[in-house]
C-alpha positions as CSV (number, residue, x, y, z in Angstrom):
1,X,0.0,0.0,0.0
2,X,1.2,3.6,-0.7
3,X,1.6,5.9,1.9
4,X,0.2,9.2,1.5
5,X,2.4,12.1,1.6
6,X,2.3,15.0,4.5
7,X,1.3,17.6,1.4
8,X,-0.7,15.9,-0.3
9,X,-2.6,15.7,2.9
10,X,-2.2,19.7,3.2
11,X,-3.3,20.7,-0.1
12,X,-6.4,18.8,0.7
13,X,-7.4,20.1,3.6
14,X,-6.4,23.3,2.6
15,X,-8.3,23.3,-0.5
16,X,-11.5,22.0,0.8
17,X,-10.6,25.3,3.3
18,X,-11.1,27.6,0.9
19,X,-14.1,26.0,-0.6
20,X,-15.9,26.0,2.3
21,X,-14.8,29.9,2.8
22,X,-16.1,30.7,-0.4
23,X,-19.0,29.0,0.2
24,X,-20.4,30.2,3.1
25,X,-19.0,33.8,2.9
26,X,-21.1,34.3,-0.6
27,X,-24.1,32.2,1.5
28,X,-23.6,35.4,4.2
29,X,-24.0,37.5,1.4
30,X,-27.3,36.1,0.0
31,X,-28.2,35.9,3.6
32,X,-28.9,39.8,4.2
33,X,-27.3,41.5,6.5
34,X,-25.3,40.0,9.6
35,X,-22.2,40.5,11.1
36,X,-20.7,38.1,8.3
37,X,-21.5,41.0,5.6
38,X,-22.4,44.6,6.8
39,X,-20.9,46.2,3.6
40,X,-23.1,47.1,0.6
41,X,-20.3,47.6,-1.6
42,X,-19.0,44.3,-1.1
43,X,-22.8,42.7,-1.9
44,X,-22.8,44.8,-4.8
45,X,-19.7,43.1,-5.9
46,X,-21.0,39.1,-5.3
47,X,-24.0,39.9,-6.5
48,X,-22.8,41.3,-10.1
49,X,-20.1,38.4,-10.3
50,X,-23.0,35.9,-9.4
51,X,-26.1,36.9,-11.1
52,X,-28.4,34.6,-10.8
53,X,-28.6,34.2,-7.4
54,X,-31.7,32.2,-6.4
55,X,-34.2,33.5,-9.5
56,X,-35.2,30.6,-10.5
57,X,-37.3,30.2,-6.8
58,X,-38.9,33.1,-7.2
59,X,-41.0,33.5,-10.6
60,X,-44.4,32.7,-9.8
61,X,-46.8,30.6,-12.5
62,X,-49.6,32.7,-12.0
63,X,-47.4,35.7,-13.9
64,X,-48.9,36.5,-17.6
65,X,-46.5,34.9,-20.5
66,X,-45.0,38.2,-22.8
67,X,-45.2,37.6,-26.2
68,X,-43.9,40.5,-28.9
69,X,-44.9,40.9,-32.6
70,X,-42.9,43.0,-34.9
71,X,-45.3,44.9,-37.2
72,X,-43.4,46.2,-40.4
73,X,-46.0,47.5,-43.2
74,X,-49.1,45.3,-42.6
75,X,-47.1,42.2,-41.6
76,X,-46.8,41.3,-38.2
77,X,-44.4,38.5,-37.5
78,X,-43.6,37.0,-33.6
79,X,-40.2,37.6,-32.3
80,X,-38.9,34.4,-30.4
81,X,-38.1,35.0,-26.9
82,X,-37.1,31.7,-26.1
83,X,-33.5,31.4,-24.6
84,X,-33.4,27.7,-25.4
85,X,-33.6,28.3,-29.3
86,X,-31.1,28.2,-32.2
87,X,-31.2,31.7,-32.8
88,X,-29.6,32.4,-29.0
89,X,-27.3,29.0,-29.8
90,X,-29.3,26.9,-27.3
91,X,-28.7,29.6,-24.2
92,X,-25.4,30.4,-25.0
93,X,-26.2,33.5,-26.1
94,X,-27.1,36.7,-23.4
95,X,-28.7,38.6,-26.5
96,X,-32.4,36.8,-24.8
97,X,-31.1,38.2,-21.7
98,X,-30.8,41.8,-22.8
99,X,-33.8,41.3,-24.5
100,X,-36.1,40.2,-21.5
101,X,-34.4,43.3,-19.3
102,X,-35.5,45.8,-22.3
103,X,-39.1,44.3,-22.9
104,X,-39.5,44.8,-19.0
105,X,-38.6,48.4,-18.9
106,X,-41.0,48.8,-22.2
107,X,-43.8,47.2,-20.1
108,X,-42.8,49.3,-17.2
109,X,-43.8,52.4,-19.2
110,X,-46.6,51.0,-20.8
111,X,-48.2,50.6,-17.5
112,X,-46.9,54.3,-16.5
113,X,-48.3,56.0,-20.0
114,X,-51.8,53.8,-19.5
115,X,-51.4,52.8,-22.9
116,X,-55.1,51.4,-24.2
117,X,-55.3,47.8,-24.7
118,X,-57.7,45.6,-25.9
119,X,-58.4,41.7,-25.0
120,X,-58.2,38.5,-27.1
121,X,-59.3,35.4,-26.1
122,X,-57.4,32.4,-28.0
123,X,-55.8,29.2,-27.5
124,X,-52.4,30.3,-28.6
125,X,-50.5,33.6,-28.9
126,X,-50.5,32.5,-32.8
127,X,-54.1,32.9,-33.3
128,X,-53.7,36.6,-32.4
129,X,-52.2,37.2,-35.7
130,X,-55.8,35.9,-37.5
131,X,-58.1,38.0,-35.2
132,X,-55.8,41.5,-35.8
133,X,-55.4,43.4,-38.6
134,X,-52.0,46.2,-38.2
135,X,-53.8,48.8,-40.7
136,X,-56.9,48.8,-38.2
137,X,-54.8,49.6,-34.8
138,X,-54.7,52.5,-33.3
139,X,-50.7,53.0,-32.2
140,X,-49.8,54.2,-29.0
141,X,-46.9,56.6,-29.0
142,X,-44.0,55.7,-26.9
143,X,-41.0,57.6,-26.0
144,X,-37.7,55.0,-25.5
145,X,-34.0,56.3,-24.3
146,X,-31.9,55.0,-26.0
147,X,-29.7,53.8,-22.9
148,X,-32.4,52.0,-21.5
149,X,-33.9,50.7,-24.9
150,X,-31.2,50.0,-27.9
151,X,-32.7,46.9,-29.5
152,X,-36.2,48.2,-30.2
153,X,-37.8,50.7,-32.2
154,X,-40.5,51.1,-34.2
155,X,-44.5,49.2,-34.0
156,X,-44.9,46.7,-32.0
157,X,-48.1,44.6,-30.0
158,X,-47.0,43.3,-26.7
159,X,-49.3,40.2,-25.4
160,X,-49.8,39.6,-22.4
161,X,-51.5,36.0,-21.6
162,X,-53.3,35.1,-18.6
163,X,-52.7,31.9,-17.8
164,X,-55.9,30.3,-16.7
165,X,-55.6,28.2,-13.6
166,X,-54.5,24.3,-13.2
167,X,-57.4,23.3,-12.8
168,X,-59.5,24.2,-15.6
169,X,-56.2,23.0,-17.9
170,X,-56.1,19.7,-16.3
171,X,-59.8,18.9,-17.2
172,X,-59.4,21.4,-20.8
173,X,-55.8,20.8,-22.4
174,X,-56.7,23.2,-25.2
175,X,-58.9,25.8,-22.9
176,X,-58.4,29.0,-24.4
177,X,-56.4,32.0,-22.8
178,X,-57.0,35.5,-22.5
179,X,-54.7,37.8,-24.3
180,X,-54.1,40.9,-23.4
181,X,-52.6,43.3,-26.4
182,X,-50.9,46.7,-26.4
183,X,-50.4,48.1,-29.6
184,X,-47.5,50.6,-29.2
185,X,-45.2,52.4,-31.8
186,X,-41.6,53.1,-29.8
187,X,-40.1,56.2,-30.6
188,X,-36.8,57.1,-29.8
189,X,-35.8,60.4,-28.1
């Protein structure tokens, strides 16, 4: 049998050290603050090195689905937002992510402008596109930065479905969803 060396025995112990270290000083961070982590600025730094943080506990199923259509002339064609497509190389790509952030601050000023909407009630957000017509809608005007806002400009209608509950979608697979629709036209300033 081989006899393990004295630093081989060191390195291990003082690895696993500063894994632990790691570990539970950015688990202080995510904690709040306690007498682990009473600095902001040093939060502010874990936080933009680790992202994500815990996200992905936190999004709620009872939130509508977004769904964006490009309208260019009298087409209107629906924009993929799906990270796990080829177009964002299967999540490789943070375009989606830059994407999601600006939609949100669009639907943040929709909300604050009290832009008119109207509601659809379908069984997919594809079935919008035969019920609505873009010569017939009216366009509410939007003023975008362009800081906040680079990767959009122009007419667009912003969906927002209402999921309907579990229930009524375990008895009704195809029960249809209500659709909420903003027609906006973003101008930048």
């Amino acid at each position: 049998m081989k006899k393990i060396s004295i630093y081989s025995i060191i390195a291990l112990f003082s690895g696993l050290f500063v894994v632990l270290f790691i570990f539970f000083k950015l688990l202080s961070v995510y904690l709040g603050n306690n007498p682990l982590n009473n600095s902001q600025s040093i939060k502010a730094s874990y936080v933009s090195f680790f992202p994500e943080g815990w996200a992905f506990f936190t999004k709620t199923s009872k939130d509508p689905k977004i769904h964006i259509f490009s309208v260019k002339g009298n087409k209107i064609k629906y924009l993929n937002l799906r990270n796990f497509s080829s177009e964002y190389y299967f999540g490789i790509s943070r375009h989606n992510r830059v994407l999601n952030i600006e939609i949100g601050n669009i639907i943040q000023r929709i909300k604050e402008d009290s832009v008119k909407s109207f509601t659809i009630t379908a069984k997919s957000e594809l079935n919008i596109l035969d019920r609505v017509k873009s010569d017939t809608l009216h366009y509410s005007n939007i003023i975008i930065d362009n800081k906040s806002i680079k990767n959009f400009n122009g007419k667009y209608l912003i969906s927002l479905e209402i999921i309907p509950p579990w229930s009524l979608l375990n008895q009704s697979p195809e029960y249809p969803s209500k659709f909420v629709v903003f027609p906006i036209n973003l101008i930048r300033k």
